[in-house]
HTML snippet that shows the backbone in 3Dmol.js (N, CA, C, O; Angstrom):
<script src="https://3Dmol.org/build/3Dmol-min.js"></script>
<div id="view" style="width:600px;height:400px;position:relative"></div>
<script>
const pdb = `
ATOM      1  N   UNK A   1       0.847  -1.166   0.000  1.00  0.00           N
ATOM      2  CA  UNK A   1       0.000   0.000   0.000  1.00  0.00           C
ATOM      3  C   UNK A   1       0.896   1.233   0.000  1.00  0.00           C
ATOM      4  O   UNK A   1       1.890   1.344   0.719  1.00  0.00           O
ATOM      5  N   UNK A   2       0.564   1.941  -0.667  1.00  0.00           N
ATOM      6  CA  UNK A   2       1.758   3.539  -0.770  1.00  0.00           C
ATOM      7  C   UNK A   2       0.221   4.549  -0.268  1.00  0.00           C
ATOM      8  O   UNK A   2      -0.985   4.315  -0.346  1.00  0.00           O
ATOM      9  N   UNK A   3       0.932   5.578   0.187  1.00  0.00           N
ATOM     10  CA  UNK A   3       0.107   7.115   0.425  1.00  0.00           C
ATOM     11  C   UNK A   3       0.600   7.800  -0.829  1.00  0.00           C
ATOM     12  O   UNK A   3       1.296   7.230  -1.670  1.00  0.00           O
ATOM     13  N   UNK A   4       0.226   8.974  -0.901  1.00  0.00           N
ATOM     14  CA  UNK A   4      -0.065   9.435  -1.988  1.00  0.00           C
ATOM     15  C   UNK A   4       1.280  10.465  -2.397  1.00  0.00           C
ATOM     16  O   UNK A   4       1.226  11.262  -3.334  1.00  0.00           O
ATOM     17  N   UNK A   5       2.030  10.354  -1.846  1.00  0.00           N
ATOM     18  CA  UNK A   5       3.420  10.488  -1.698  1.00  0.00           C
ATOM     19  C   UNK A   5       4.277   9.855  -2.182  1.00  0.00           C
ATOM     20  O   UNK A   5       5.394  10.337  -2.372  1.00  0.00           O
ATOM     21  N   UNK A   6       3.778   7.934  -2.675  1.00  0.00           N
ATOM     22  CA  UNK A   6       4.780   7.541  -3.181  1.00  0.00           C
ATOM     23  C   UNK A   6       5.688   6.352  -1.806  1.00  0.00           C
ATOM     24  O   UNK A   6       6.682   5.626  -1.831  1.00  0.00           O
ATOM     25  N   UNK A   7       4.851   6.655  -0.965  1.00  0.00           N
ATOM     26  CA  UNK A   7       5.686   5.974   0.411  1.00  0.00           C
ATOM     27  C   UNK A   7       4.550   5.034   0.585  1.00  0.00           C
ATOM     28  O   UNK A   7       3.341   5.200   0.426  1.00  0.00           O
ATOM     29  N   UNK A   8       5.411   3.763   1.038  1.00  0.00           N
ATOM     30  CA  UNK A   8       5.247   2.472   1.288  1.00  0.00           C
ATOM     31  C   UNK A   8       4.311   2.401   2.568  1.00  0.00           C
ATOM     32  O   UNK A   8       4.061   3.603   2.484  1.00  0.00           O
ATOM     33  N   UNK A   9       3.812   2.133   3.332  1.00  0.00           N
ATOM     34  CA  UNK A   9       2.843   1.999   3.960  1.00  0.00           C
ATOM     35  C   UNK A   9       2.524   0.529   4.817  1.00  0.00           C
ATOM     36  O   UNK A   9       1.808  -0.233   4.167  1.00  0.00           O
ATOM     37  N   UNK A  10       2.850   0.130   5.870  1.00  0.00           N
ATOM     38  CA  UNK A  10       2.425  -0.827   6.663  1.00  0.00           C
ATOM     39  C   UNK A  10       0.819  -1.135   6.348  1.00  0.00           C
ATOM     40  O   UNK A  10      -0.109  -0.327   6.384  1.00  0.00           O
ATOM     41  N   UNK A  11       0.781  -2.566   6.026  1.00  0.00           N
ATOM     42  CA  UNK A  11      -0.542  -2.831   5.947  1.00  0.00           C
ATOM     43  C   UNK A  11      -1.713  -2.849   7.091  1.00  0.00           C
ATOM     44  O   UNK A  11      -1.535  -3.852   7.782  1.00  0.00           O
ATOM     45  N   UNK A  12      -2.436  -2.371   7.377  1.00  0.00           N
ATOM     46  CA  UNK A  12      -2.831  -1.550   8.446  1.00  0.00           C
ATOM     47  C   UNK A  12      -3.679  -3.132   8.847  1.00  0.00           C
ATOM     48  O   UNK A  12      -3.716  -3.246  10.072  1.00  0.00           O
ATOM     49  N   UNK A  13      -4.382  -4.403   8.088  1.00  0.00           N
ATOM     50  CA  UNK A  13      -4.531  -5.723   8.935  1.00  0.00           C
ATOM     51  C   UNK A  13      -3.442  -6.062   9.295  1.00  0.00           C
ATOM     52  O   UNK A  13      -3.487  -6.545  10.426  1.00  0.00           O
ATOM     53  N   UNK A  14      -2.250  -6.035   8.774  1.00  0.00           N
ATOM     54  CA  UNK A  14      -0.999  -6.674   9.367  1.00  0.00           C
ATOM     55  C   UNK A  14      -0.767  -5.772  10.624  1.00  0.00           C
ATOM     56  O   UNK A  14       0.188  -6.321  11.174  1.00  0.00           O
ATOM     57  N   UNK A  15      -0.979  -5.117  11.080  1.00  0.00           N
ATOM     58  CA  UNK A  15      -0.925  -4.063  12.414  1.00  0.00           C
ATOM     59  C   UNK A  15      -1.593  -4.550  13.164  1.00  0.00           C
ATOM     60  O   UNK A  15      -1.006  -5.108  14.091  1.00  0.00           O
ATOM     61  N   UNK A  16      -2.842  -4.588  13.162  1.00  0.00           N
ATOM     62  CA  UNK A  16      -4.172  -5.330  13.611  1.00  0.00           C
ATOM     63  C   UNK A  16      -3.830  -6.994  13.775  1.00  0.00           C
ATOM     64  O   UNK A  16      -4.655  -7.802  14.201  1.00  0.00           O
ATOM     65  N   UNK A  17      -2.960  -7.210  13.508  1.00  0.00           N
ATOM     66  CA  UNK A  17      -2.702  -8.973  13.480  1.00  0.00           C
ATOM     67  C   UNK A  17      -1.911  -9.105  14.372  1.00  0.00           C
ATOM     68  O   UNK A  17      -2.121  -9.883  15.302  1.00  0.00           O
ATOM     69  N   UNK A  18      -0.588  -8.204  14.251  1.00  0.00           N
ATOM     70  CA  UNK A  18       0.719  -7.864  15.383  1.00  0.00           C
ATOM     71  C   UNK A  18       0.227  -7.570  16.494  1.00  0.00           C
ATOM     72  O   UNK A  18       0.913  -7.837  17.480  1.00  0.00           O
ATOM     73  N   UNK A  19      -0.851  -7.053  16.655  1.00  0.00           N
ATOM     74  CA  UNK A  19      -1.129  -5.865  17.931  1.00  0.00           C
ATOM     75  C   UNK A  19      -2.040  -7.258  18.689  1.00  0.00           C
ATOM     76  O   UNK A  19      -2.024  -7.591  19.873  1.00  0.00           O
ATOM     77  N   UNK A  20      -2.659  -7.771  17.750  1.00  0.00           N
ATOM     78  CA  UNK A  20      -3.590  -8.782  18.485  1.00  0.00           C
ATOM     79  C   UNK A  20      -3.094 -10.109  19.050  1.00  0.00           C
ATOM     80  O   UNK A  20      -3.579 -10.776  19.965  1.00  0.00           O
ATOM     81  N   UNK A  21      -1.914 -10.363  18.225  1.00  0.00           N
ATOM     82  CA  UNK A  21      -0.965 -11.192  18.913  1.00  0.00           C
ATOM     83  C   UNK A  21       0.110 -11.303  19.578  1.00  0.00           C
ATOM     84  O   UNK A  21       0.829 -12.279  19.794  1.00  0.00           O
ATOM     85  N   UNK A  22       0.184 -10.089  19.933  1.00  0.00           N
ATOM     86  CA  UNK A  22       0.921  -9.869  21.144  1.00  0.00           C
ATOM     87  C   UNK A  22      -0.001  -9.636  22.833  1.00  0.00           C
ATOM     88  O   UNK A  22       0.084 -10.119  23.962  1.00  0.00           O
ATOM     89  N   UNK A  23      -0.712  -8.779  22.242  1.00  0.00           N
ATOM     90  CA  UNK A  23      -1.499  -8.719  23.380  1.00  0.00           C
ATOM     91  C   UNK A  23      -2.092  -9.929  23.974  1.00  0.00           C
ATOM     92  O   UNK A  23      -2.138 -10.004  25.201  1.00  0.00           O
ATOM     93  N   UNK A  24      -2.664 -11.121  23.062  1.00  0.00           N
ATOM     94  CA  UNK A  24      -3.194 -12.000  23.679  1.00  0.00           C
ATOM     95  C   UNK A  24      -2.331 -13.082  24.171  1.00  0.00           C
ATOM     96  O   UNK A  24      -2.866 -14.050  24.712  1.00  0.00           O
ATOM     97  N   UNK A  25      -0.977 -13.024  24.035  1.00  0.00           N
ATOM     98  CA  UNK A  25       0.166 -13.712  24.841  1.00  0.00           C
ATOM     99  C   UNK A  25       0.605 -13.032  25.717  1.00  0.00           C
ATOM    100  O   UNK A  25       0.454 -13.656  26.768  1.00  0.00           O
ATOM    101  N   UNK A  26       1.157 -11.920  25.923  1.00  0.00           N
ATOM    102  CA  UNK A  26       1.586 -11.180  26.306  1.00  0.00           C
ATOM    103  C   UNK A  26       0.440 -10.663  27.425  1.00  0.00           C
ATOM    104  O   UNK A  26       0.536 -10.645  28.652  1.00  0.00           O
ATOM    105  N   UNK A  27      -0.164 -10.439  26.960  1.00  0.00           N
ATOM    106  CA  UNK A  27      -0.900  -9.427  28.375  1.00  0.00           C
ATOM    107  C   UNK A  27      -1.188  -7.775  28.028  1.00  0.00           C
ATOM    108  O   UNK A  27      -1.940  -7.001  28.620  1.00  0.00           O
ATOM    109  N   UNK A  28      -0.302  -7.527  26.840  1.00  0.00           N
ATOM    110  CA  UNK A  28       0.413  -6.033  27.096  1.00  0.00           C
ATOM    111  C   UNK A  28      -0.790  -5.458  26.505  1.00  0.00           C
ATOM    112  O   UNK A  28      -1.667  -5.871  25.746  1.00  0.00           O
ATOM    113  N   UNK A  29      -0.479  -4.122  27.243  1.00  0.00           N
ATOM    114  CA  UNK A  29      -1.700  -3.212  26.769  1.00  0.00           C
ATOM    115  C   UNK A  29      -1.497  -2.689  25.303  1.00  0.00           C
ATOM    116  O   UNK A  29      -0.558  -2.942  24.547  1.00  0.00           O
ATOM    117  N   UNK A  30      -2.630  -1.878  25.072  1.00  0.00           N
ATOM    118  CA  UNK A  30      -2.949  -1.266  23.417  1.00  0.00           C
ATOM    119  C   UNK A  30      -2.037  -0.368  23.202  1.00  0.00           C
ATOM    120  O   UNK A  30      -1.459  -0.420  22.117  1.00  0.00           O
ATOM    121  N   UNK A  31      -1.653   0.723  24.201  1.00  0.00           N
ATOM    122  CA  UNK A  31      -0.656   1.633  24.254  1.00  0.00           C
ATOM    123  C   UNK A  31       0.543   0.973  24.176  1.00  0.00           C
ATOM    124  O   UNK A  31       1.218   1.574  23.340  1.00  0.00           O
ATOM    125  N   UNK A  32       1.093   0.128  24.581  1.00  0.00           N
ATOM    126  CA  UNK A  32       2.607  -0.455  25.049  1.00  0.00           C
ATOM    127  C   UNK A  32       2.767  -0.903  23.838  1.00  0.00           C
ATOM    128  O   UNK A  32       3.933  -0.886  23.443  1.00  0.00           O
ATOM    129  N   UNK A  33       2.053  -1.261  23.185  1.00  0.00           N
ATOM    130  CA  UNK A  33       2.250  -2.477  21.847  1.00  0.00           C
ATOM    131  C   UNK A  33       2.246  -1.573  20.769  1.00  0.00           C
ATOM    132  O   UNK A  33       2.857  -1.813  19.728  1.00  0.00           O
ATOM    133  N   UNK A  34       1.391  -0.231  21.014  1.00  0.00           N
ATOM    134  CA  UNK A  34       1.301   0.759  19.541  1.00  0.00           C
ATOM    135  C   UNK A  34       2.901   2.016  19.930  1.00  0.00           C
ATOM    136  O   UNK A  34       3.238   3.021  19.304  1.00  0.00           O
ATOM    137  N   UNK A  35       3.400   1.520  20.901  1.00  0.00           N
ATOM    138  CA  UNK A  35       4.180   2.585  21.319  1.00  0.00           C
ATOM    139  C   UNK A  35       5.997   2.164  20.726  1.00  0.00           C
ATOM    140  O   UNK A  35       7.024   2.823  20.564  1.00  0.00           O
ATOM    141  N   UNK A  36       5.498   0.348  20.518  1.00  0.00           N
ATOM    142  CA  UNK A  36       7.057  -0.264  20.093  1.00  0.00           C
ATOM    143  C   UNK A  36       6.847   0.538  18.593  1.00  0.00           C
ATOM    144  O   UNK A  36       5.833   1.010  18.076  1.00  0.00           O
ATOM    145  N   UNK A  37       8.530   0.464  18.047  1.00  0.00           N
ATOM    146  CA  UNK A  37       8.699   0.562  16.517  1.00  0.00           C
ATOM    147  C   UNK A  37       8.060  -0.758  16.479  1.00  0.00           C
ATOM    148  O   UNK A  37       7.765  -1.632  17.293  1.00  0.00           O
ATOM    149  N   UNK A  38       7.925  -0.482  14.718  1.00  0.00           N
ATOM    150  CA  UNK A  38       7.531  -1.613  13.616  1.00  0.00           C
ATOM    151  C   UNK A  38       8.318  -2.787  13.888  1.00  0.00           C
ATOM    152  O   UNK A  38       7.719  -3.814  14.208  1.00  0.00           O
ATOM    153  N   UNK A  39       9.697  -2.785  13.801  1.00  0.00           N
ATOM    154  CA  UNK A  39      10.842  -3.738  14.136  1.00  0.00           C
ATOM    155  C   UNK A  39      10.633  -4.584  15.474  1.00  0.00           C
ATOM    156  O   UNK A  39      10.489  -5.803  15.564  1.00  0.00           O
ATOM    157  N   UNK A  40      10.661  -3.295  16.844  1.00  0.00           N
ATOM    158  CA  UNK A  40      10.350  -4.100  17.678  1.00  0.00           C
ATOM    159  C   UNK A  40       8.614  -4.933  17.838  1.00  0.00           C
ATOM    160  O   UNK A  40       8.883  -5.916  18.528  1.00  0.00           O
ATOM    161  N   UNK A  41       7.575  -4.971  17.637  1.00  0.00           N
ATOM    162  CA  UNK A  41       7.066  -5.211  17.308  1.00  0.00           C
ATOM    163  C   UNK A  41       6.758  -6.689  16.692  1.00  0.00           C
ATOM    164  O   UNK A  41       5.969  -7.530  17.124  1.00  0.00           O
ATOM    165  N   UNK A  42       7.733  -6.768  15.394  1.00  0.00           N
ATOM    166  CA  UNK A  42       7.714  -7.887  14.720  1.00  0.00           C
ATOM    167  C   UNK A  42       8.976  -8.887  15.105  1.00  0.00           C
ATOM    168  O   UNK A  42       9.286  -9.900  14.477  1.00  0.00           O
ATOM    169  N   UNK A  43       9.545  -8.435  16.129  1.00  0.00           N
ATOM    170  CA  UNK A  43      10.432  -9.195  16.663  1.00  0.00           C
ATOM    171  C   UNK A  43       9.768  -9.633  17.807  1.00  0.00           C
ATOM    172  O   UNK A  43      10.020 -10.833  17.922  1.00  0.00           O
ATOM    173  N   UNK A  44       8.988  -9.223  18.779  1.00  0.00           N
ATOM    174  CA  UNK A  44       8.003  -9.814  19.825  1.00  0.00           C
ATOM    175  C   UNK A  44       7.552 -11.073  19.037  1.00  0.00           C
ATOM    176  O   UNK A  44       8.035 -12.198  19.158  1.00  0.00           O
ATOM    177  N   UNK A  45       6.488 -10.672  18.164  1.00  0.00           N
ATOM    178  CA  UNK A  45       5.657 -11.625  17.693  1.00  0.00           C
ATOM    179  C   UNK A  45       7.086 -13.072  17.283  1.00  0.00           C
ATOM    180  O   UNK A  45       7.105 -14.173  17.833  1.00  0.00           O
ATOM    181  N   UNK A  46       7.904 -12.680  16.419  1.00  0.00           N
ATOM    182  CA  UNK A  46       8.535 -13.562  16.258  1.00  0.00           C
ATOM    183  C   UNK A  46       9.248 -14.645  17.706  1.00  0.00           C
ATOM    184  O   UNK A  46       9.673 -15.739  17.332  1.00  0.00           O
ATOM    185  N   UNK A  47       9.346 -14.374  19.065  1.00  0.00           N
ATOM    186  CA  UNK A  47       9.585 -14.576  19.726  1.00  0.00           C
ATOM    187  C   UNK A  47       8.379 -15.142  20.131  1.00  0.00           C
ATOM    188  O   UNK A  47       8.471 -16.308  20.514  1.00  0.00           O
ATOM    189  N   UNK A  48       6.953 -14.488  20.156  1.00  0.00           N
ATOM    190  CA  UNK A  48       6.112 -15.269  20.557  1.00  0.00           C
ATOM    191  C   UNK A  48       6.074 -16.624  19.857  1.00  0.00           C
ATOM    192  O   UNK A  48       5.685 -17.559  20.557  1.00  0.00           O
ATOM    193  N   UNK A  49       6.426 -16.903  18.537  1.00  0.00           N
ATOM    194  CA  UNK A  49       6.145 -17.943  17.562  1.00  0.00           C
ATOM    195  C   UNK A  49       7.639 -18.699  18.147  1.00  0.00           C
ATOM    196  O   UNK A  49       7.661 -19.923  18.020  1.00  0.00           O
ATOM    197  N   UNK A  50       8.318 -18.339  18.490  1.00  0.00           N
ATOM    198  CA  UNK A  50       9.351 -19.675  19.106  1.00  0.00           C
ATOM    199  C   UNK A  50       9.008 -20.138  19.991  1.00  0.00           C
ATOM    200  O   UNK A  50       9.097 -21.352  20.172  1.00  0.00           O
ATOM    201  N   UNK A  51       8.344 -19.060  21.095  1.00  0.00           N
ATOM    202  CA  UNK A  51       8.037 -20.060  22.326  1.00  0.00           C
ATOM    203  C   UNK A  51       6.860 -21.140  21.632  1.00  0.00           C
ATOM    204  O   UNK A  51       6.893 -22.353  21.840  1.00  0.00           O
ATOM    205  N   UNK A  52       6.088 -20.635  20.993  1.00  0.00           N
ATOM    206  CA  UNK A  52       4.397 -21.370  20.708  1.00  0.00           C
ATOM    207  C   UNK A  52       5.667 -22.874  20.516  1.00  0.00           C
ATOM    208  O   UNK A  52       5.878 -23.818  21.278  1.00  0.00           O
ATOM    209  N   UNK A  53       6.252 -22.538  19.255  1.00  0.00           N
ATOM    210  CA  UNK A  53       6.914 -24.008  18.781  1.00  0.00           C
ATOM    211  C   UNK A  53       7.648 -24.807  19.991  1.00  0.00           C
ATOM    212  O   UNK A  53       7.267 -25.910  20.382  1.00  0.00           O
ATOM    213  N   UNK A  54       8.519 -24.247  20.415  1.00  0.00           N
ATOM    214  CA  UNK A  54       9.136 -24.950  21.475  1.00  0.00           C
ATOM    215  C   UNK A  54       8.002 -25.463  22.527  1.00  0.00           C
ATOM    216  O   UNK A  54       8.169 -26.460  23.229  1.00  0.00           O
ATOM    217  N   UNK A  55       6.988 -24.766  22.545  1.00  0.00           N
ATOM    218  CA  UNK A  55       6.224 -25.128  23.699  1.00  0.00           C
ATOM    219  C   UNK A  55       5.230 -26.562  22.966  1.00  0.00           C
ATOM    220  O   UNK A  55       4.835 -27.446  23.727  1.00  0.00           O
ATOM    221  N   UNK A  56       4.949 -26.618  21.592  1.00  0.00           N
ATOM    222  CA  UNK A  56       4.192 -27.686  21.077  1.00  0.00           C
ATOM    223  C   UNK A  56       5.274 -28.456  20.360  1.00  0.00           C
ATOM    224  O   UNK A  56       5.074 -28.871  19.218  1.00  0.00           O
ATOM    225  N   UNK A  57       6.596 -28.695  21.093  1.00  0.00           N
ATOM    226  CA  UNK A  57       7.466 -29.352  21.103  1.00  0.00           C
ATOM    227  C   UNK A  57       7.755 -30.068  19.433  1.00  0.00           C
ATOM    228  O   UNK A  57       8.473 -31.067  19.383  1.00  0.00           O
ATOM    229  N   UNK A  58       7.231 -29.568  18.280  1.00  0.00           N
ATOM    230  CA  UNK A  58       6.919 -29.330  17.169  1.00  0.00           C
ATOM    231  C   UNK A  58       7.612 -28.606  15.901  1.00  0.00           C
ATOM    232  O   UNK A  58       7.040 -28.716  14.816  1.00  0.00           O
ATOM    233  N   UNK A  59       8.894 -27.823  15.990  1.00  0.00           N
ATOM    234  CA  UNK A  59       9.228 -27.222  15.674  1.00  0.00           C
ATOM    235  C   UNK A  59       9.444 -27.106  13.909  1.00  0.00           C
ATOM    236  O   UNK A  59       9.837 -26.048  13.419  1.00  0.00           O
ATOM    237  N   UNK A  60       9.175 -28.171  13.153  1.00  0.00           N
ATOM    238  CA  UNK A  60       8.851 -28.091  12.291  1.00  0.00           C
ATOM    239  C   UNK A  60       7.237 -27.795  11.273  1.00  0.00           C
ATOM    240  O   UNK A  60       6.991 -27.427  10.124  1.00  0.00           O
ATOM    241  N   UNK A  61       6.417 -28.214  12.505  1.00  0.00           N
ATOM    242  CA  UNK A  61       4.951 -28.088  11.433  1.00  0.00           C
ATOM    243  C   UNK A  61       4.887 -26.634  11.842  1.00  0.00           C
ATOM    244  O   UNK A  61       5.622 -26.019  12.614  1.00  0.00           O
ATOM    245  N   UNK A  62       3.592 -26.129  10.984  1.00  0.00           N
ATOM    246  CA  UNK A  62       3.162 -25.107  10.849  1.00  0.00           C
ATOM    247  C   UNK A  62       2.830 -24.563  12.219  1.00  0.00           C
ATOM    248  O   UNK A  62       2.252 -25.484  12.795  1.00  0.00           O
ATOM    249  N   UNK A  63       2.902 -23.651  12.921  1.00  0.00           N
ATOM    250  CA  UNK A  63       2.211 -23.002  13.886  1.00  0.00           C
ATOM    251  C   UNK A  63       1.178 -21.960  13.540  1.00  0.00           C
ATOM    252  O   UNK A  63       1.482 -20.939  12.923  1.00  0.00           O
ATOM    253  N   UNK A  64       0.218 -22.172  13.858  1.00  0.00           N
ATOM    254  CA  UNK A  64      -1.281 -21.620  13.212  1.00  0.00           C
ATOM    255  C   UNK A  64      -0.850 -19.832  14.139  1.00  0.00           C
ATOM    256  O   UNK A  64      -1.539 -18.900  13.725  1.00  0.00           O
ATOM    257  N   UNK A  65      -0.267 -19.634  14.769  1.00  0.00           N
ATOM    258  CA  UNK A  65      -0.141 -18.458  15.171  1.00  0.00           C
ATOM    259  C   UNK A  65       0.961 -17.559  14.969  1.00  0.00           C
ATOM    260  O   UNK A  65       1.176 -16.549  15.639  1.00  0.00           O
ATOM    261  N   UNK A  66       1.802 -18.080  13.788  1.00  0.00           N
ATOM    262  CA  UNK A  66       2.765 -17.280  13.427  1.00  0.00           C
ATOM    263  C   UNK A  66       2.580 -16.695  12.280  1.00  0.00           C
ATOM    264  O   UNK A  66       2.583 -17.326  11.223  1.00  0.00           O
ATOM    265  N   UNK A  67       2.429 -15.640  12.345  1.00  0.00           N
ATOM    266  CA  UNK A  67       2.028 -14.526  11.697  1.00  0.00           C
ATOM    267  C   UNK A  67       3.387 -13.638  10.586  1.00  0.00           C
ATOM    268  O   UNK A  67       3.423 -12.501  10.115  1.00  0.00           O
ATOM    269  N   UNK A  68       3.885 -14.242  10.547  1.00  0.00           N
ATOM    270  CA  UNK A  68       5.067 -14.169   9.169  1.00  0.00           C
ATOM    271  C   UNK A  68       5.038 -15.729   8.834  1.00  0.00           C
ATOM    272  O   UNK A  68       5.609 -16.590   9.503  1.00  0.00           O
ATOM    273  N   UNK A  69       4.611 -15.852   8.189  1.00  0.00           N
ATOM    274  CA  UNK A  69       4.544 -17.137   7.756  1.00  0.00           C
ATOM    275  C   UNK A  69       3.478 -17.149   6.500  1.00  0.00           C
ATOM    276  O   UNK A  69       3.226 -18.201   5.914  1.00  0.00           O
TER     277      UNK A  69
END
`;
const viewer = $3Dmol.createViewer("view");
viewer.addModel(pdb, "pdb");
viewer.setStyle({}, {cartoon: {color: "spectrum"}});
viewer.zoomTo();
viewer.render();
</script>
């Protein structure tokens, strides 16, 4: 998605996907989670998706909650 500028644009469900899966592992509030950069952010989630795997001792199949994937 670009603005009208020509600039690239975070997909605003992919925000809505990050924000929702962090919070519902995490705990963390709406503010705390809209307050990380983009980076940090998608490095949480990615951390959430190691524990999920390590925790469904699984580490090769799909994890239905990893959200780069």
């Amino acid at each position: 998605m670009r603005d009208g500028r020509g600039l690239s644009l975070y997909p605003e469900s992919r925000l809505y996907e990050e924000t929702g899966f962090i919070a519902y592992y995490f705990h963390w509030s709406h503010d705390v989670i809209m307050d990380m950069e983009h980076r940090e952010r998608r490095k949480w989630c990615e951390e959430i998706s190691k524990i999920n795997r390590k925790m469904s001792d699984e580490p090769n199949r799909h994890n239905p909650f990893d959200v780069f994937k």
